[in-house]
N, C-alpha and C positions, 0 to 999 in steps of 0.2 A: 725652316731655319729662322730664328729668332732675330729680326729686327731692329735693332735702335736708332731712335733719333739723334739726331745732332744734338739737340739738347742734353741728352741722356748721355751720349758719348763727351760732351765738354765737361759736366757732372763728374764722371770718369776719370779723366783724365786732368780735372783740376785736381780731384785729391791725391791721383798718382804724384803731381809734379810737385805740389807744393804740401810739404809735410805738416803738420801740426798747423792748420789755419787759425789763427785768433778772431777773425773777422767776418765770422757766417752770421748773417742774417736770415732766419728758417721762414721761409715763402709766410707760414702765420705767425708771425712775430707780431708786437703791438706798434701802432706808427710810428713813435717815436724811436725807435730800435733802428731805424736805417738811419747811415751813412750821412751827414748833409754835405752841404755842395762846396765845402774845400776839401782841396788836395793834400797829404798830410809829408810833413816831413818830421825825421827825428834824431836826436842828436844825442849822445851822451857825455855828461861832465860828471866831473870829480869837483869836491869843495873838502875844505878842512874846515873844521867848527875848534879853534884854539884853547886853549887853557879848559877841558873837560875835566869834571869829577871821574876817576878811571876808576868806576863802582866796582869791578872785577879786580881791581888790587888792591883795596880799602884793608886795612889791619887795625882792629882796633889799640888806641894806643897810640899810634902814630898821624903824623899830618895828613890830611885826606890827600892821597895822590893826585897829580894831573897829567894829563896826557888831551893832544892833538885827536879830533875823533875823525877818522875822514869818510864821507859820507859818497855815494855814485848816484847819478841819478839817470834815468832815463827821460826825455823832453819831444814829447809831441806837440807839433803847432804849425800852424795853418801854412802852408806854402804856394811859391807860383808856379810849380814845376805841373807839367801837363803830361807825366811818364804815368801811362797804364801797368807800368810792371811791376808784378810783385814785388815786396822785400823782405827781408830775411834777416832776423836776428840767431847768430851763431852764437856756440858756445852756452848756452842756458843752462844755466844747473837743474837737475830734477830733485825733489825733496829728499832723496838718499845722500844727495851732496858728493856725488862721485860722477853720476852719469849726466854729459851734456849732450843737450839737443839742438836742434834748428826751429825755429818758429817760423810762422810764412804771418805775414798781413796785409796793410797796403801803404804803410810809412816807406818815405824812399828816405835812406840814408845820406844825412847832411845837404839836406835839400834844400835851395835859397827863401830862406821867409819869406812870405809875403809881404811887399808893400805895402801899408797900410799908416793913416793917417789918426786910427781907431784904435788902441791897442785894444787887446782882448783880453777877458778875465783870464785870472789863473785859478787853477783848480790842482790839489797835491794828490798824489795816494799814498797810502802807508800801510804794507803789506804785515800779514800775520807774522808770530816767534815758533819756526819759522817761515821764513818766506824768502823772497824777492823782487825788484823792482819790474818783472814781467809777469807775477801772479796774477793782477788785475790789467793787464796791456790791452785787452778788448776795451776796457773803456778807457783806457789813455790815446786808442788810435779813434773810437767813435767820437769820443765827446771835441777831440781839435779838429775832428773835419764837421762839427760845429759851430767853430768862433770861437775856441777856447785852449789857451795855453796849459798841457798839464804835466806836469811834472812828480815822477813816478822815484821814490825814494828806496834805495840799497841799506835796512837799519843796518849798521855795524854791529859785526857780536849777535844779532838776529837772522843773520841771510841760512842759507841750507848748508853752503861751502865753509860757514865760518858762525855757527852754531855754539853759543855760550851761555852761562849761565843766566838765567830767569831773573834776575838781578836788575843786571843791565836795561834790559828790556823796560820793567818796571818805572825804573826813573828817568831814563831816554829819551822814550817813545817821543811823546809832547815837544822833548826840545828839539831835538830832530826836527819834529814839524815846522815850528816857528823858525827855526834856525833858517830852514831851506825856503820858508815864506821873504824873510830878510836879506837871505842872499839871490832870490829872483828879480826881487824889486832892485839892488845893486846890479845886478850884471844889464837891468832892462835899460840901465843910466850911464852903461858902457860904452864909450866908444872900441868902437869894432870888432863886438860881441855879437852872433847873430841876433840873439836878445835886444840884442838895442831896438827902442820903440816900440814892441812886440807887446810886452807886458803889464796891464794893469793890477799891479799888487792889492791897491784899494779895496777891488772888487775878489774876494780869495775866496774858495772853496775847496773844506776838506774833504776827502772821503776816505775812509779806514773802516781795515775789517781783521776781525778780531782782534790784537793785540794793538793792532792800526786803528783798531775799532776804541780801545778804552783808552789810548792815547788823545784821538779825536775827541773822546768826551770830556778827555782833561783841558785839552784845548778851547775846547767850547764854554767851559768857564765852571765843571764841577770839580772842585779841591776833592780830595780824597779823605779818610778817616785816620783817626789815631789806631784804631783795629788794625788797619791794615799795615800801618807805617811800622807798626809793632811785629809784626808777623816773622815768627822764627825762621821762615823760609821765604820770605820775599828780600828787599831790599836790607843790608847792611848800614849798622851805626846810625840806623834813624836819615837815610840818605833819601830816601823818600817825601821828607818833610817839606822838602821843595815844593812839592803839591800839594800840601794839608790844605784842607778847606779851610780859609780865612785867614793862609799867613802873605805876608807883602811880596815872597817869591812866587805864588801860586798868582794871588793879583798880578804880577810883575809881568807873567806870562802872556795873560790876557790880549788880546792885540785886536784894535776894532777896525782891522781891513780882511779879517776872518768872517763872514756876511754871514758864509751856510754852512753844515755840514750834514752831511750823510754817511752811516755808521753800522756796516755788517758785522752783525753776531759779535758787538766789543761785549770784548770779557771782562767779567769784575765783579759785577752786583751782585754776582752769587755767592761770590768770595766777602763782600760785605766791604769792597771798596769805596763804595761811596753810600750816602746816609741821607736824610729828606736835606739836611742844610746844604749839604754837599752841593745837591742835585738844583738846588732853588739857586745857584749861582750859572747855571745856561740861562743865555737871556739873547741866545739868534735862532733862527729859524735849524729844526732839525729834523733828520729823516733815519729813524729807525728800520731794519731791512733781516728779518730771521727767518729761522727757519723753526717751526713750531716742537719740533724734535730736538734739539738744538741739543747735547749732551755736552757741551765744552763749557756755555757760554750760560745757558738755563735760558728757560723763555719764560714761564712765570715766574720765576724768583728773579731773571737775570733780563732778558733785553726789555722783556714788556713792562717790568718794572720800572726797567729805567726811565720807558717810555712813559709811565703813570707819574713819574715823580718831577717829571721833568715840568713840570708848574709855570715857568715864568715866560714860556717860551712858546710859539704855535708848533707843535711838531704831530709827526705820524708817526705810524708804523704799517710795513708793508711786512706780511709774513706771507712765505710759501709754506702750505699747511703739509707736512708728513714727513716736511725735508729736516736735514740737521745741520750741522756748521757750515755745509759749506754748500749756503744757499745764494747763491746768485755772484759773488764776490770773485772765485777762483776761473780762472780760464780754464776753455776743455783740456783735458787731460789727455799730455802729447801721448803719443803711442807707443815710444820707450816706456814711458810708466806703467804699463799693464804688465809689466814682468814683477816675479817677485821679487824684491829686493833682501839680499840678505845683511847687507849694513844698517836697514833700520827693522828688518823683521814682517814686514809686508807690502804687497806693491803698492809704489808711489800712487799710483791712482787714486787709491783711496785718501789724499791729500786734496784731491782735485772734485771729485766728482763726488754725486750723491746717488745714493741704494734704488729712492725711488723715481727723482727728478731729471731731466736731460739736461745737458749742463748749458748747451746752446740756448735752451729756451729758458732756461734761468738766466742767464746772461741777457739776452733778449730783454726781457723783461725789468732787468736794473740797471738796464742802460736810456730803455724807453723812460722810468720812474725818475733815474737821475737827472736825466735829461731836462724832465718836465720843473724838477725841484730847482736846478741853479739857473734856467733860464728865468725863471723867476724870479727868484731873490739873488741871482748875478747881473743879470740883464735887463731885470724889471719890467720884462713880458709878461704880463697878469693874466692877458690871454689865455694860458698855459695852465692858470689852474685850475680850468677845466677839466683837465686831464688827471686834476686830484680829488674833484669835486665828485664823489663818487657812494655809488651803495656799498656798505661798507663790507660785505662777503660778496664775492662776483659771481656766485653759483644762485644769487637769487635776485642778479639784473636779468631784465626782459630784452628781448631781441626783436623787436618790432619793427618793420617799415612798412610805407605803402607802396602803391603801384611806381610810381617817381623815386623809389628805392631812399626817400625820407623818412625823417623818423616819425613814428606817430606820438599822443601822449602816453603809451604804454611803455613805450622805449625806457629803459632804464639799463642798457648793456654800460659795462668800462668803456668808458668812450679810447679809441683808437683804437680798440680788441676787435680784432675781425671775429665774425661770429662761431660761436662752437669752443672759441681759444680762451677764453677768463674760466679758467677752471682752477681751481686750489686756491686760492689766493684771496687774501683779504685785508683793505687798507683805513686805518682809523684814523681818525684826528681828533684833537684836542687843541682846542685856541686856549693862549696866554690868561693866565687868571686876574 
């Protein structure tokens, strides 16, 4: 009769009780991938962004309309609470925008902030067209039981439930971001906001993937093209011109309490949204994160490009080699989404997951890379760029120690890759010209 351990039976019987985990850490994960040592708490608010361009009611001819845009946000950050129990985000839409799930992780709902004399950076995310504010949650719950405030953005008119025209998205994206950077820093100056005290706006970091991704880049300081502003099927009445490279609204944007950002599969450059001038307007620290297959977003014409162009700025690029759009960005794909959906014509999963990568360990992985990126240039841990300092394909570092299980001089592994585990992947840099 076959035997299991305890361990093998809590194994078990975690994944019976708690459905769709966001928060696995795979035994060979890279160091930085685990957990650090706060407790997480997380909260959800609502904000209104007033007098909006409503680029989805534009008629040429007439006054550009406005409308209230209201935005949700999801808010993870460091708490005093000392509860082991899991928790549980209900109601999740799944990319069909009909079926809702339960997520499990380890945030306790509206859980008392920590005391802190320190506020801690904030860091935003900004999910794909579409998405949601819980598509990247695995690193909204790692990176605050780090020391960091993050705040995870609902676009309007973008989410799966409330899915609109490509439009919106287009010209949005960016102010959304800034928007929700402006109202962090307000509420952190509230009294009796749990925010109060919590938050250093100064110190921001964005991360966005795909649609989140070429918002981020607009944010980071490349304007965009007249190609594109022009584009029969993008943005209406020239509404895009808000980001042209080199107009005073695109300047206007700019905000220098934006430190870092890091930037999965953003879409654009393949579309020919941004141009060398464009590009030579990022001028903070970036991190590029594809997948070499990438069919949405293009990896030479489209992310590594961008990464090539990016001239003023020290940035990388991390790719997982075989993967495609949705490398490292999306959380595992709950277990409702393995059915076929017949509202959008295939199962959701395939939103979430990739053909040939495991999605834990691609999470894994750009959580450890993230990690390493804003404790740097948020926290100014230099330390840490060790962890970037690296041969630049990891299939031709060496894995050497001696008998003291130190490293010799042959050692050249990814450092914090336990050994056998840097497989596929490979991370470039380019310093500021």
């Amino acid at each position: 009769m076959l035997k299991l351990s305890t361990a093998v039976i809590g194994v078990v019987a975690s994944s019976t009780l708690f459905a769709n985990p966001i928060d696995q850490v795979r035994p060979d994960a890279p160091e930085l991938a685990k957990f650090g040592k706060y407790s997480i708490g997380v909260q959800t608010v609502s904000l209104s962004n007033k007098n909006q361009l409503d680029v989805l009611s534009i008629d040429k001819g007439r006054k550009s309309p406005r409308y209230d845009r209201q935005l949700t946000l999801e808010i993870w950050y460091p708490t005093q609470s000392t509860s082991s129990e899991r928790g549980e985000y209900k109601d999740v839409y799944l990319r069909d925008g009909k079926t809702k799930v339960t997520l499990t992780g380890r945030a306790q709902r509206d859980a008392q902030p920590i005391k802190t004399s320190n506020a801690f950076p904030l860091i935003i995310l900004s999910h794909g067209y579409p998405g949601n504010r819980f598509l990247m949650s695995h690193l909204g719950e790692n990176l605050a039981s780090k020391g960091y405030v993050v705040a995870s953005i609902d676009h309007t008119e973008s989410t799966y439930e409330n899915k609109q025209a490509f439009a919106s998205t287009l010209v949005n994206r960016s102010l959304d971001q800034m928007f929700v950077l402006n109202e962090m820093e307000r509420l952190s100056k509230k009294t009796g906001h749990f925010l109060k005290g919590l938050v250093n706006a100064d110190q921001t970091g964005l991360i966005g993937y795909s649609m989140g991704g070429y918002g981020a880049v607009i944010s980071a300081g490349a304007g965009v093209t007249q190609k594109s502003i022009d584009y029969s099927w993008g943005a209406p009445n020239g509404s895009l011109n808000v980001h042209k490279a080199g107009s005073q609204s695109h300047s206007d944007l700019i905000d220098s309490r934006l430190k870092a950002v890091v930037t999965f599969a953003p879409w654009g450059k393949n579309h020919d949204f941004w141009d060398k001038k464009g590009l030579e307007g990022i001028k903070i620290p970036i991190m590029y994160i594809a997948g070499s297959d990438d069919d949405t977003s293009g990896y030479e014409n489209g992310v590594k490009s961008l990464f090539e162009g990016s001239v003023n700025t020290d940035r990388y690029l991390l790719t997982y080699h075989f993967a495609n759009h949705n490398a490292g960005a999306p959380m595992p794909a709950p277990k409702e989404s393995w059915e076929y959906s017949d509202a959008i014509g295939f199962a959701p999963f395939e939103h979430y997951a990739d053909p040939v990568w495991d999605s834990v360990r691609m999470n894994n992985i750009a959580q450890h890379f993230s990690t390493a990126f804003m404790d740097i240039y948020l926290k100014n841990q230099k330390e840490k760029t060790a962890y970037l300092d690296l041969t630049a394909h990891s299939a031709e570092g060496v894995y050497s120690l001696d008998e003291q299980n130190k490293p010799t001089k042959e050692h050249s592994y990814w450092l914090g890759f336990p050994n056998k585990s840097a497989k596929g992947l490979s991370l470039e840099f380019k310093a500021q010209k």
